[in-house]
N, CA and C atoms as an extended XYZ file, in Angstrom:
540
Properties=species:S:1:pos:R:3:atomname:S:1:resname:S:1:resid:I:1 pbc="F F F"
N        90.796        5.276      -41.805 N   UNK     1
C        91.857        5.546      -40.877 CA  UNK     1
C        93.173        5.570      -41.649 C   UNK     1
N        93.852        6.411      -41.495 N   UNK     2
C        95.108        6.851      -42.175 CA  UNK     2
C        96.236        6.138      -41.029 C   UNK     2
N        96.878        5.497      -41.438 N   UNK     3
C        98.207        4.707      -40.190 CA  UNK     3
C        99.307        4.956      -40.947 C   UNK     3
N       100.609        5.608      -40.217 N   UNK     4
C       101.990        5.946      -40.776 CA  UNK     4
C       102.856        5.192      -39.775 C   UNK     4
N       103.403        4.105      -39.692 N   UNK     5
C       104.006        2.971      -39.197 CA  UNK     5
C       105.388        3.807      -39.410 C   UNK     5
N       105.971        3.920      -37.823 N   UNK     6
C       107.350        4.463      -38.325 CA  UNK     6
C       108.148        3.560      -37.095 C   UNK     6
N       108.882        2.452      -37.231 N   UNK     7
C       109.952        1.738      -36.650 CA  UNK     7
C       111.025        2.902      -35.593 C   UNK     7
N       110.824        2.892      -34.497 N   UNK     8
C       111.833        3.507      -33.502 CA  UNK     8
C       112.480        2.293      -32.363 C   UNK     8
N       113.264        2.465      -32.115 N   UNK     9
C       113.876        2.062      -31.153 CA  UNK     9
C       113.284        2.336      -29.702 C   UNK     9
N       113.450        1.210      -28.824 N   UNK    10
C       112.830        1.487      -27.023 CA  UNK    10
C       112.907        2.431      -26.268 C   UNK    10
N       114.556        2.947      -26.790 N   UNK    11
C       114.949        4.155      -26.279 CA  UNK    11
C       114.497        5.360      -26.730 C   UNK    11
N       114.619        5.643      -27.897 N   UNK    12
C       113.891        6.774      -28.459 CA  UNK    12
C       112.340        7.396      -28.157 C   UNK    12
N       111.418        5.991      -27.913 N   UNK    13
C       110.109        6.081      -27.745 CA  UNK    13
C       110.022        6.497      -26.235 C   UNK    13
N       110.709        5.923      -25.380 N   UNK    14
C       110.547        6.146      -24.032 CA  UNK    14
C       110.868        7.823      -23.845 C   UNK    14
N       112.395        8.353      -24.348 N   UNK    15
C       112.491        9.271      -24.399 CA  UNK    15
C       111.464       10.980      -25.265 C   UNK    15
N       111.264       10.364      -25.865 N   UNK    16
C       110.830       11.254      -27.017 CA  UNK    16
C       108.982       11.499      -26.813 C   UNK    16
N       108.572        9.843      -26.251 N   UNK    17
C       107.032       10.154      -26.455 CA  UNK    17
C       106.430        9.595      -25.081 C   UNK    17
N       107.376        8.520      -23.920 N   UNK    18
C       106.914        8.139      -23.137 CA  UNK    18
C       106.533        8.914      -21.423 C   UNK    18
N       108.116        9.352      -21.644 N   UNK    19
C       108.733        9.932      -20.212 CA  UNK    19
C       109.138       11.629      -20.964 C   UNK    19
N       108.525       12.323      -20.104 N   UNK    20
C       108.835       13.986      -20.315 CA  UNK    20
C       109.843       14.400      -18.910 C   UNK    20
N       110.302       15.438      -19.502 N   UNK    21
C       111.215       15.851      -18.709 CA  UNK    21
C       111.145       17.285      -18.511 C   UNK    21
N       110.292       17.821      -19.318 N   UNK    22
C       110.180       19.229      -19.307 CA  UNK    22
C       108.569       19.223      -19.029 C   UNK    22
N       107.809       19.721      -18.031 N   UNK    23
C       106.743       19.519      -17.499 CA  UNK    23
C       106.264       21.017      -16.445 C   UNK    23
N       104.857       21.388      -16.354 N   UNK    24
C       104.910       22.450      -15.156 CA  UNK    24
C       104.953       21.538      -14.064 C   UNK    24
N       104.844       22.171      -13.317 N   UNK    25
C       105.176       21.913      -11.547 CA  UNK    25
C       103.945       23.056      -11.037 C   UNK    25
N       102.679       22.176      -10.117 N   UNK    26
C       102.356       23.119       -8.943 CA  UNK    26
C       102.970       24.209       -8.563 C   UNK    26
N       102.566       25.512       -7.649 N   UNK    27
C       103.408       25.848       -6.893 CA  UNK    27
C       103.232       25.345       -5.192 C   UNK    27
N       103.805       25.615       -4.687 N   UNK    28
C       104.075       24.967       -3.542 CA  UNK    28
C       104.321       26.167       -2.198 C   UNK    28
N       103.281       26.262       -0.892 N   UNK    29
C       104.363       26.803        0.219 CA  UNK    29
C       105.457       25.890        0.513 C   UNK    29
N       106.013       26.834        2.119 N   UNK    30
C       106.901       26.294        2.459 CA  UNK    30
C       106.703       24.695        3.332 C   UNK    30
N       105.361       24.666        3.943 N   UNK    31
C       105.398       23.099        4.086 CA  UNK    31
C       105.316       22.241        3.209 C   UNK    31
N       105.014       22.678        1.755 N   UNK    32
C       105.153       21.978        0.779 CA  UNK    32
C       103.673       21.250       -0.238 C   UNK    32
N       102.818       22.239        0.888 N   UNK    33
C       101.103       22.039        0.218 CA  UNK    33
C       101.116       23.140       -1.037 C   UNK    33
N       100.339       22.331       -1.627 N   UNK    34
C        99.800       23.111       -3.320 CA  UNK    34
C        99.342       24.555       -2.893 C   UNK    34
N        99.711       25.415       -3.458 N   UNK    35
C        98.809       26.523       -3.606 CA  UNK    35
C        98.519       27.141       -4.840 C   UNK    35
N        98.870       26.827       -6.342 N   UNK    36
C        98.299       27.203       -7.317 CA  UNK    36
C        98.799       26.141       -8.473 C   UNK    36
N        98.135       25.074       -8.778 N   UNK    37
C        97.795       24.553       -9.677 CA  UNK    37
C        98.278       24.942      -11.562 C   UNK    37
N        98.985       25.031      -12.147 N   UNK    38
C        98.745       25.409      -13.810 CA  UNK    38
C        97.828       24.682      -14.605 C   UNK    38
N        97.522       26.173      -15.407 N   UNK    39
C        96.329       25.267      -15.649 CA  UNK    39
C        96.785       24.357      -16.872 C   UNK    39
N        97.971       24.102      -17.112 N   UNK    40
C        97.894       22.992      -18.120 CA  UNK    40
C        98.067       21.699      -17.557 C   UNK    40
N        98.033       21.653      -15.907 N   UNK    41
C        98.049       20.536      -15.331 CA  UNK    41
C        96.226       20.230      -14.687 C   UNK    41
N        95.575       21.339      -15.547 N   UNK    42
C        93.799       20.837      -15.482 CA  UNK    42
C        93.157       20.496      -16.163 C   UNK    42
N        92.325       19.266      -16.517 N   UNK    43
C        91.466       19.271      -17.491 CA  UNK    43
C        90.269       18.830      -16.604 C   UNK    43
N        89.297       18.743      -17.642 N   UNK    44
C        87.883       18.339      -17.172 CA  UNK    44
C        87.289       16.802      -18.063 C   UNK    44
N        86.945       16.223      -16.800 N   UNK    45
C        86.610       14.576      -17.057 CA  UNK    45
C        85.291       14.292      -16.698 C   UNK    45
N        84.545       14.125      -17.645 N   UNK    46
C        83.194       13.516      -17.336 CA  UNK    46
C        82.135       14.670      -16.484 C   UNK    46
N        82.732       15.837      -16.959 N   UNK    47
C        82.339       17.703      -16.318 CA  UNK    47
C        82.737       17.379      -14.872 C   UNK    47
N        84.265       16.848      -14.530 N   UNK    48
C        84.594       17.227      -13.334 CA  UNK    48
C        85.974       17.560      -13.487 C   UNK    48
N        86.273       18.541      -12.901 N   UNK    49
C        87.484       19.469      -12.907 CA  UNK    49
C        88.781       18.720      -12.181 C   UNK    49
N        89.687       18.265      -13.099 N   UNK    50
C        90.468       17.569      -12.547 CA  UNK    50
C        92.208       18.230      -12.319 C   UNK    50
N        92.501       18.396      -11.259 N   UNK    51
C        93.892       18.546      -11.305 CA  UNK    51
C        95.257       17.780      -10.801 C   UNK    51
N        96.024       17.732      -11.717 N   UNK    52
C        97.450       17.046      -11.789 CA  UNK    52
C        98.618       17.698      -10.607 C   UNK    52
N        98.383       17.528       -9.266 N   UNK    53
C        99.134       18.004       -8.261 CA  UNK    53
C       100.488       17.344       -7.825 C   UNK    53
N       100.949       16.725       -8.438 N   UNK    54
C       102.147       15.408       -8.231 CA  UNK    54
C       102.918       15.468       -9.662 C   UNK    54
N       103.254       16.166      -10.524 N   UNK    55
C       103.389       15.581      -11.718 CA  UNK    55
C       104.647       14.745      -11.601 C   UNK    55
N       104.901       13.470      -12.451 N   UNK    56
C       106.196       13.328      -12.350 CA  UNK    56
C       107.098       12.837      -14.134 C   UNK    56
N       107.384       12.041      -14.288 N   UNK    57
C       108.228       11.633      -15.341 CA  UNK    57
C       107.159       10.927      -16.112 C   UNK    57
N       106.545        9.776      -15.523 N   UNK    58
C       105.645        9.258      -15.887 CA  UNK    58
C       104.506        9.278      -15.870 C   UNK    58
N       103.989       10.912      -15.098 N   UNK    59
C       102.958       11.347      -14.998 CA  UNK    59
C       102.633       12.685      -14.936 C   UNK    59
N       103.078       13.227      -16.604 N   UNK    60
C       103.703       14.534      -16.622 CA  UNK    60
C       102.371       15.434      -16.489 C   UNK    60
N       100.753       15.235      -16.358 N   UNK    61
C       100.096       15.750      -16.137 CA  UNK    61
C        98.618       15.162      -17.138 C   UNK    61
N        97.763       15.990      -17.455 N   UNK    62
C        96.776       15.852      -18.534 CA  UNK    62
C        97.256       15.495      -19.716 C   UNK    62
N        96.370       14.736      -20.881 N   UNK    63
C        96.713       13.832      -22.050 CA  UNK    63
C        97.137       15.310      -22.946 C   UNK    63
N        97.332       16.077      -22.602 N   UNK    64
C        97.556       17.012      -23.848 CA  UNK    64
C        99.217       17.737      -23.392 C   UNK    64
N        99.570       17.479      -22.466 N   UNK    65
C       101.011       17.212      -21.742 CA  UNK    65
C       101.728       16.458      -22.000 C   UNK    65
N       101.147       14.847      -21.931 N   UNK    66
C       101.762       13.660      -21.674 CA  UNK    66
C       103.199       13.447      -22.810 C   UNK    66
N       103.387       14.108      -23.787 N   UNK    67
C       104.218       13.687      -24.889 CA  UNK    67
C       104.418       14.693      -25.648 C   UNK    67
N       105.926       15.107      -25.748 N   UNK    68
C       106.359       15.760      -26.770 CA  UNK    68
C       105.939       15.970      -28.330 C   UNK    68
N       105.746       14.703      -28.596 N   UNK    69
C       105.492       14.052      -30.011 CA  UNK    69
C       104.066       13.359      -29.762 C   UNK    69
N       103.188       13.901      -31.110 N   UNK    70
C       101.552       12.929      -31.254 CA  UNK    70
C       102.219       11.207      -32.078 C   UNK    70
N       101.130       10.678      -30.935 N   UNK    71
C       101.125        9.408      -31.109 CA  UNK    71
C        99.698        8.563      -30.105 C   UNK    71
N        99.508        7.800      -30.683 N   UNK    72
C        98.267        6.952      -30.641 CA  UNK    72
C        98.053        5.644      -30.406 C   UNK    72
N        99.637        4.923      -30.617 N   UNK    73
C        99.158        3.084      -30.321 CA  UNK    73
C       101.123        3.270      -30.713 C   UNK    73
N       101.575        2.512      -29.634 N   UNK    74
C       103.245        2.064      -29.558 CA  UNK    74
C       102.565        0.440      -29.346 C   UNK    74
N       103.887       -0.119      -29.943 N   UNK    75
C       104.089       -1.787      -29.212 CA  UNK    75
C       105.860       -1.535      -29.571 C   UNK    75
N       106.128       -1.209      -27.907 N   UNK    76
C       107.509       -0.494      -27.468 CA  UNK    76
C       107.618       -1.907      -26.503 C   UNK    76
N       106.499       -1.218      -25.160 N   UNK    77
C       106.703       -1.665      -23.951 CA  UNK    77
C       105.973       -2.662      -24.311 C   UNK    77
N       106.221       -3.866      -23.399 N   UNK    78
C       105.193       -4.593      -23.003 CA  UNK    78
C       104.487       -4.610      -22.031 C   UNK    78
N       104.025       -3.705      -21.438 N   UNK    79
C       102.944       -3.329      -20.753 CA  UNK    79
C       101.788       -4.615      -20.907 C   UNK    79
N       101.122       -4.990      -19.552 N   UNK    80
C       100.323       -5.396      -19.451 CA  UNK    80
C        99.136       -5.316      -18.179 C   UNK    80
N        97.842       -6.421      -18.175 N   UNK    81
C        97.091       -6.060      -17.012 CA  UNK    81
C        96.579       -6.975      -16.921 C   UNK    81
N        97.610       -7.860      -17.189 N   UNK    82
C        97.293       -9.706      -16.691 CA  UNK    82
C        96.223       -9.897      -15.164 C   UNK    82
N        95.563      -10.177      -15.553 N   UNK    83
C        94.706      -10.444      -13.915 CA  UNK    83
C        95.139      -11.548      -12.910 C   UNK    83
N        96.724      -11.869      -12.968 N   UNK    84
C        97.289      -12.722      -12.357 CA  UNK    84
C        96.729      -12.408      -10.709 C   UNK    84
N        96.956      -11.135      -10.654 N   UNK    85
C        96.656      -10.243       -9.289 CA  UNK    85
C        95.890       -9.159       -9.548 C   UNK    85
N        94.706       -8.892      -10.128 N   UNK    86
C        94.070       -7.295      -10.641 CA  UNK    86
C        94.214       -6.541       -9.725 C   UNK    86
N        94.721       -6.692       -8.123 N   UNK    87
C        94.687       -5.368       -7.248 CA  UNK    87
C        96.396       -4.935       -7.561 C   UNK    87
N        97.481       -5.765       -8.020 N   UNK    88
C        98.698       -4.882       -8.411 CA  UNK    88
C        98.615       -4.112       -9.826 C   UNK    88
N        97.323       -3.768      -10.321 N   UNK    89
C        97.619       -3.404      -11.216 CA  UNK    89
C        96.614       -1.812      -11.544 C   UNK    89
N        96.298       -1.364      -10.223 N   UNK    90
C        95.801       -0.493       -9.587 CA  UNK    90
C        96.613        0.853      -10.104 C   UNK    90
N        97.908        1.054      -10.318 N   UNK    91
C        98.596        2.076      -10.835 CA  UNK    91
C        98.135        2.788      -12.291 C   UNK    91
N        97.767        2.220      -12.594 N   UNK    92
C        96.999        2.415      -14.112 CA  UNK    92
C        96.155        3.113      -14.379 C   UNK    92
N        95.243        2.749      -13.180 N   UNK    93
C        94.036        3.437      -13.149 CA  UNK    93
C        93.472        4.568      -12.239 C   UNK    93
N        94.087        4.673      -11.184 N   UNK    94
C        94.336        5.627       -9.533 CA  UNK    94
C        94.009        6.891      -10.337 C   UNK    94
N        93.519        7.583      -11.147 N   UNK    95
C        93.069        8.985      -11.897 CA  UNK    95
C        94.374        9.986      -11.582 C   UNK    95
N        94.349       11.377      -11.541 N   UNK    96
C        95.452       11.823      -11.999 CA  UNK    96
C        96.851       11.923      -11.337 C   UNK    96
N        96.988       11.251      -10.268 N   UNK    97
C        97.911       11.459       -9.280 CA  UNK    97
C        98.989       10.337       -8.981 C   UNK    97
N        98.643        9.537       -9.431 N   UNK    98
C        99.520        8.055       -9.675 CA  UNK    98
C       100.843        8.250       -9.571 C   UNK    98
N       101.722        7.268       -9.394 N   UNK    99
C       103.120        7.378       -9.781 CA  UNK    99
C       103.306        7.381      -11.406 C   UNK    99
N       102.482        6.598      -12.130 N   UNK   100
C       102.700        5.864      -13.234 CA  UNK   100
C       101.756        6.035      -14.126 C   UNK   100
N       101.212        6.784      -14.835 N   UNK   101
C       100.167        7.681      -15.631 CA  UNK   101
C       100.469        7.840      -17.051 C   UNK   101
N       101.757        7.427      -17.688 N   UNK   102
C       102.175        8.131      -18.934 CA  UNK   102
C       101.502        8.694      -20.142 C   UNK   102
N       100.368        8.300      -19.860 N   UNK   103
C        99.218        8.315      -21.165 CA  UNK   103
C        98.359        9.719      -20.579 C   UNK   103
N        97.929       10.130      -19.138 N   UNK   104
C        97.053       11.381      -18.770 CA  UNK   104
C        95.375       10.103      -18.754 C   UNK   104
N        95.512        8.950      -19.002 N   UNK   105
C        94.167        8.516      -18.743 CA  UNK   105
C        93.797        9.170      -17.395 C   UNK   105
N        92.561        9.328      -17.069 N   UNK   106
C        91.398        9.424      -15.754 CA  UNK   106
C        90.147        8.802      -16.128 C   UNK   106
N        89.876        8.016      -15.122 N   UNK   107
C        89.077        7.291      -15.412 CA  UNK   107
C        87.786        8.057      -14.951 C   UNK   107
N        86.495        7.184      -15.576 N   UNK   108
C        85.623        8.440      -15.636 CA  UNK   108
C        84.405        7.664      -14.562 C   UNK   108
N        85.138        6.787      -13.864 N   UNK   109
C        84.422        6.046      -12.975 CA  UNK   109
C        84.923        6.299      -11.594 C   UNK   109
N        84.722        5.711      -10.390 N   UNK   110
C        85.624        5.604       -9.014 CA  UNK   110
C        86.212        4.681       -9.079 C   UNK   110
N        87.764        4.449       -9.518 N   UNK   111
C        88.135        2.544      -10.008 CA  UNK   111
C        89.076        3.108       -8.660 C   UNK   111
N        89.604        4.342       -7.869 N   UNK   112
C        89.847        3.828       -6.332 CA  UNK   112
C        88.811        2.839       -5.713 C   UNK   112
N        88.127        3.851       -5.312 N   UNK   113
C        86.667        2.915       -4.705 CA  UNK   113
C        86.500        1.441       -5.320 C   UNK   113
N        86.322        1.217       -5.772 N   UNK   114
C        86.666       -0.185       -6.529 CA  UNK   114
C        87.417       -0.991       -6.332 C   UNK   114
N        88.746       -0.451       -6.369 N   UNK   115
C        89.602       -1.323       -5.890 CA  UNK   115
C        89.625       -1.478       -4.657 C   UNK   115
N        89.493       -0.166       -3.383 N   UNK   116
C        89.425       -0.525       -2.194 CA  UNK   116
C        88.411       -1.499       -1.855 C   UNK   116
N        87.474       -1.504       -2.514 N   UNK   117
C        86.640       -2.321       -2.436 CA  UNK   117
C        87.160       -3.655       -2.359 C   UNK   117
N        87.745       -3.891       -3.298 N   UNK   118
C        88.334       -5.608       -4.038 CA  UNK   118
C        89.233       -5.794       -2.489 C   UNK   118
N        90.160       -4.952       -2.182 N   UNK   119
C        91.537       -4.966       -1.154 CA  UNK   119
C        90.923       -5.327        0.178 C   UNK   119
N        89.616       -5.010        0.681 N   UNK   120
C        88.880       -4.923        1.625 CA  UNK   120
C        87.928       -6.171        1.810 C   UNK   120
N        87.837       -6.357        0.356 N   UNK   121
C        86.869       -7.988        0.325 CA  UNK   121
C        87.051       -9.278        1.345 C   UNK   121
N        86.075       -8.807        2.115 N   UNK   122
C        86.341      -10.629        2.934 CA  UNK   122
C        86.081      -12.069        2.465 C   UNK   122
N        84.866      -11.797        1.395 N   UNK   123
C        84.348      -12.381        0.932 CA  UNK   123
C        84.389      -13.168       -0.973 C   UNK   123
N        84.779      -14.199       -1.298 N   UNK   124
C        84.687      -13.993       -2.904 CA  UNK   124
C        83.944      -13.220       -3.724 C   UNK   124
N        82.664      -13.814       -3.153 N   UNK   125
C        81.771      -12.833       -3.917 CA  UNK   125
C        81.712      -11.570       -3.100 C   UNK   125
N        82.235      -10.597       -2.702 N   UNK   126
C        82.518       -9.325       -2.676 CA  UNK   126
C        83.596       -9.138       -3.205 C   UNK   126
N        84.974       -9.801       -3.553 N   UNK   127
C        85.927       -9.435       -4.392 CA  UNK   127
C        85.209       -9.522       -5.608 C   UNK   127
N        84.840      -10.519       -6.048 N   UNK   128
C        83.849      -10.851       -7.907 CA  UNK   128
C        83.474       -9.322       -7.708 C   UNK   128
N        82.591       -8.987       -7.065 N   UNK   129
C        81.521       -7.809       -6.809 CA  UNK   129
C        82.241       -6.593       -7.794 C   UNK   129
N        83.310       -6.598       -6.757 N   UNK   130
C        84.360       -5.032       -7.049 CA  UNK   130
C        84.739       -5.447       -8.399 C   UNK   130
N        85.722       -6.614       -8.664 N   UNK   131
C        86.491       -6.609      -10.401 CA  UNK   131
C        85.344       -6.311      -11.319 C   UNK   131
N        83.998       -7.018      -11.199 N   UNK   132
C        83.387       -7.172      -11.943 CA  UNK   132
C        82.852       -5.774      -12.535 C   UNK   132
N        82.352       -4.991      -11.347 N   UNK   133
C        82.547       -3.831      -11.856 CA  UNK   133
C        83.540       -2.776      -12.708 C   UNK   133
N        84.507       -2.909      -11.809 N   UNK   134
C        85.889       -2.721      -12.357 CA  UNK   134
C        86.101       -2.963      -13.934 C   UNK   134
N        85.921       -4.236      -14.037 N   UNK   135
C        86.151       -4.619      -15.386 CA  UNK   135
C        85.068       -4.337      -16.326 C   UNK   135
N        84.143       -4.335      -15.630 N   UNK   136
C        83.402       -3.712      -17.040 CA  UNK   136
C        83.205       -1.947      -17.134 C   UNK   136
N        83.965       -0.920      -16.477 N   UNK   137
C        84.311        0.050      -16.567 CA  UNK   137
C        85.347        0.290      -17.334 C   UNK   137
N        86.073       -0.462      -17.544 N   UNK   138
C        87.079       -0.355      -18.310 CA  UNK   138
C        86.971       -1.003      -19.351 C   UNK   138
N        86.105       -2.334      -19.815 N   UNK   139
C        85.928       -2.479      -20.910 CA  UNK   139
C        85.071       -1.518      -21.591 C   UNK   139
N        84.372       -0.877      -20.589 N   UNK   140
C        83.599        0.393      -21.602 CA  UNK   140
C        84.765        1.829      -21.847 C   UNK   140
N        85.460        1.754      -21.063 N   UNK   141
C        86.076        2.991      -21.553 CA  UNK   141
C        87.665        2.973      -22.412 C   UNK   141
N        87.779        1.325      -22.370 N   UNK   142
C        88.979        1.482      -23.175 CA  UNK   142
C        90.134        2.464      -23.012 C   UNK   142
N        90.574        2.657      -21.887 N   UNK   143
C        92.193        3.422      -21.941 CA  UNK   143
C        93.262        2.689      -22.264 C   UNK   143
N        93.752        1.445      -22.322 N   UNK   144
C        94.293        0.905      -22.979 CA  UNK   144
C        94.051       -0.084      -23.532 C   UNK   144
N        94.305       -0.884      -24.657 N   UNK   145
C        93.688       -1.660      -25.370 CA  UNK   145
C        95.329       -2.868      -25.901 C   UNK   145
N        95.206       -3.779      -24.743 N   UNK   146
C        96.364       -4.542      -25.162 CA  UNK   146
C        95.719       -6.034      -26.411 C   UNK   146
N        96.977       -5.437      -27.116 N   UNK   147
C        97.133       -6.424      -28.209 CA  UNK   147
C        96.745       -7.911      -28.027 C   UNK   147
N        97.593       -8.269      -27.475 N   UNK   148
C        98.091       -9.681      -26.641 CA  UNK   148
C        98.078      -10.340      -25.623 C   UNK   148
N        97.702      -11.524      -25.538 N   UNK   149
C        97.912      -12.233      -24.150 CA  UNK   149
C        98.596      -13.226      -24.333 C   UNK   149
N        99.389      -13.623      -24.670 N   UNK   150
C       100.442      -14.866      -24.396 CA  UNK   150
C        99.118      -15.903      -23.322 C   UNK   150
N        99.553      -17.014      -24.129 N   UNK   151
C        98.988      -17.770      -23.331 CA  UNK   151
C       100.707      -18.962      -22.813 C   UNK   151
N       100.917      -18.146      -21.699 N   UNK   152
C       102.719      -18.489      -20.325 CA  UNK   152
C       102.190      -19.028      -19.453 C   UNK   152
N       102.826      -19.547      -18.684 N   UNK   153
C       102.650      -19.252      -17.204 CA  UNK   153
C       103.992      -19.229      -16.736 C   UNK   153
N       104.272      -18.458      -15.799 N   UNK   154
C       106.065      -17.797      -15.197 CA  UNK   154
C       106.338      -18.692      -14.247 C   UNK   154
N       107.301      -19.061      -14.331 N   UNK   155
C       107.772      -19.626      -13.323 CA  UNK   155
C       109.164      -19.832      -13.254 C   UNK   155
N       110.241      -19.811      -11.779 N   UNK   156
C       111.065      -19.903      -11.448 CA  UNK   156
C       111.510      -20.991      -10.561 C   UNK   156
N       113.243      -21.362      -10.708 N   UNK   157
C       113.571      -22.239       -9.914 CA  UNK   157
C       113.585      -21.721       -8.773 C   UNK   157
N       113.537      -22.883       -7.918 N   UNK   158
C       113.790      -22.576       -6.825 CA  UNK   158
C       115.059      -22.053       -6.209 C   UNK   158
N       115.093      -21.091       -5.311 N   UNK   159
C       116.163      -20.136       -4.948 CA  UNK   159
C       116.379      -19.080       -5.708 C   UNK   159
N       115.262      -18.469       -5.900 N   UNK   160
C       115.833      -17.258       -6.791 CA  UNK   160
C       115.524      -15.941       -6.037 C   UNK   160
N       116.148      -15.101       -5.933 N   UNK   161
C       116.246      -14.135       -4.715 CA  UNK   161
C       115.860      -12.510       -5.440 C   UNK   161
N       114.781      -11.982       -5.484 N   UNK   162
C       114.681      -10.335       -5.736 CA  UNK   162
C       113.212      -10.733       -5.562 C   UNK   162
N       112.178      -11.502       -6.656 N   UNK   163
C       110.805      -11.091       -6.752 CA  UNK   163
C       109.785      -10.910       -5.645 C   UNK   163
N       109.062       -9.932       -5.554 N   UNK   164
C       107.825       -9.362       -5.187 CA  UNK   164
C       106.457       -9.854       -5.684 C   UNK   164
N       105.424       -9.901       -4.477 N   UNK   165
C       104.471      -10.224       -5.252 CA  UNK   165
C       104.062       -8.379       -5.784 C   UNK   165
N       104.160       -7.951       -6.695 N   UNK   166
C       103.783       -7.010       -7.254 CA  UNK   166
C       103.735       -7.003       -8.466 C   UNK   166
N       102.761       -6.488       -9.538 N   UNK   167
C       102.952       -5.712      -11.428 CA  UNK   167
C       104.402       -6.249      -11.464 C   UNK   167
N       104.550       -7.667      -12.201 N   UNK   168
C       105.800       -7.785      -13.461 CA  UNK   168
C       105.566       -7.941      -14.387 C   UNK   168
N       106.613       -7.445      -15.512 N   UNK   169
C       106.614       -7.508      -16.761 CA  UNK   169
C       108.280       -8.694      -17.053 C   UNK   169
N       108.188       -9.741      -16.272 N   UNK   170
C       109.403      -10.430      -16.963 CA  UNK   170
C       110.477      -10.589      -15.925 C   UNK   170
N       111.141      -11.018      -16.546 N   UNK   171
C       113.074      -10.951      -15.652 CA  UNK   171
C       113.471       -9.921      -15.121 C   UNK   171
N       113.425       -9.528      -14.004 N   UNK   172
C       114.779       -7.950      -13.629 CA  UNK   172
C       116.070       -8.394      -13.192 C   UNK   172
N       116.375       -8.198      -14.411 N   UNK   173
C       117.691       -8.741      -14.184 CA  UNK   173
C       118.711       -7.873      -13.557 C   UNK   173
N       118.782       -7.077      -13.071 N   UNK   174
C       119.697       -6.028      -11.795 CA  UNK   174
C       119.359       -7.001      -10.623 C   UNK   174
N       118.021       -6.984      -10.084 N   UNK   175
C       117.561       -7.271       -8.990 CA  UNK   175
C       117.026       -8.436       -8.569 C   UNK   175
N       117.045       -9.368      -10.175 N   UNK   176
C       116.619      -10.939       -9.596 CA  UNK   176
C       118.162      -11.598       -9.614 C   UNK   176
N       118.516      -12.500       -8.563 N   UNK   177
C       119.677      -13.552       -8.570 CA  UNK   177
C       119.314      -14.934       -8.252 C   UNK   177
N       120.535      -16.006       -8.351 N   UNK   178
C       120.539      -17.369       -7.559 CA  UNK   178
C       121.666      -16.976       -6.851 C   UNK   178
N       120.976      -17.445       -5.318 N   UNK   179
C       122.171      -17.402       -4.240 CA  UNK   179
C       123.184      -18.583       -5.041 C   UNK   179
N       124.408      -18.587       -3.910 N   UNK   180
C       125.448      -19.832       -4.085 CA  UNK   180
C       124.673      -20.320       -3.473 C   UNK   180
């Protein structure tokens, strides 16, 4: 394996290899339903014909779209898929239509179904049921492969006013405060 280690800045990477800005677009009638697809927003997954009908910033379409610039492994973001909550972390994997896609992964399994599964669970062992699957779909297919796990645990004082139980990566500091 040949590796060329080149030091960029957060900004540069986000711009340059993360988030596209120049992308096709569906076409669209006037209520605003698809009517012709490009085909560089199609590929084929596991011999099923997949198309990218939503593209957005972070989900500029198929892996051969996704980035201006070739690249293969960043430690930019800290991205993670802490199983604090494995159903907020469902964006990752939702196949080509996601909000949040930057990479063009599709998974070559049903990890919707799966998760609805987990979301729907009345039962423990029917939640176990769904991750378990889940997780070992993805340990076989490897779409992302995080470095690290900090061994943290997060926690805040009391009165602190923005967080969600939803996918964090840390402090938001715009949107987290302490009242007076």
């Amino acid at each position: 394996m040949d590796v060329t280690v080149e030091a960029i800045d957060g900004t540069r990477f986000n711009n340059e290899y993360w988030q596209q800005t120049d992308y096709p677009t569906p076409e669209t009638n006037e209520e605003g339903e698809v009517t012709n697809v490009p085909d560089e927003l199609v590929d084929t997954v596991n011999g099923e014909e997949v198309e990218w009908t939503q593209p957005t910033a972070t989900n500029p379409g198929p892996r051969n779209i996704t980035s201006n610039q070739e690249w293969d492994m960043e430690v930019v973001f800290g991205l993670n898929t802490y199983p604090r909550n494995p159903l907020t972390n469902s964006v990752f994997f939702e196949g080509a239509n996601p909000l949040y896609n930057p990479v063009g992964y599709y998974p070559g399994f049903d990890a919707e179904q799966l998760f609805q599964n987990a979301r729907e669970a009345t039962t423990q062992e029917e939640l176990a049921d769904a991750l378990i699957e889940l997780f070992a779909n993805l340990a076989e297919e490897q779409p992302y492969i995080m470095l690290a796990f900090p061994d943290d645990t997060v926690g805040y004082r009391e009165g602190l006013e923005g967080p969600i139980e939803n996918f964090s990566n840390g402090w938001n500091l715009p949107a987290w405060r302490y009242g007076e």
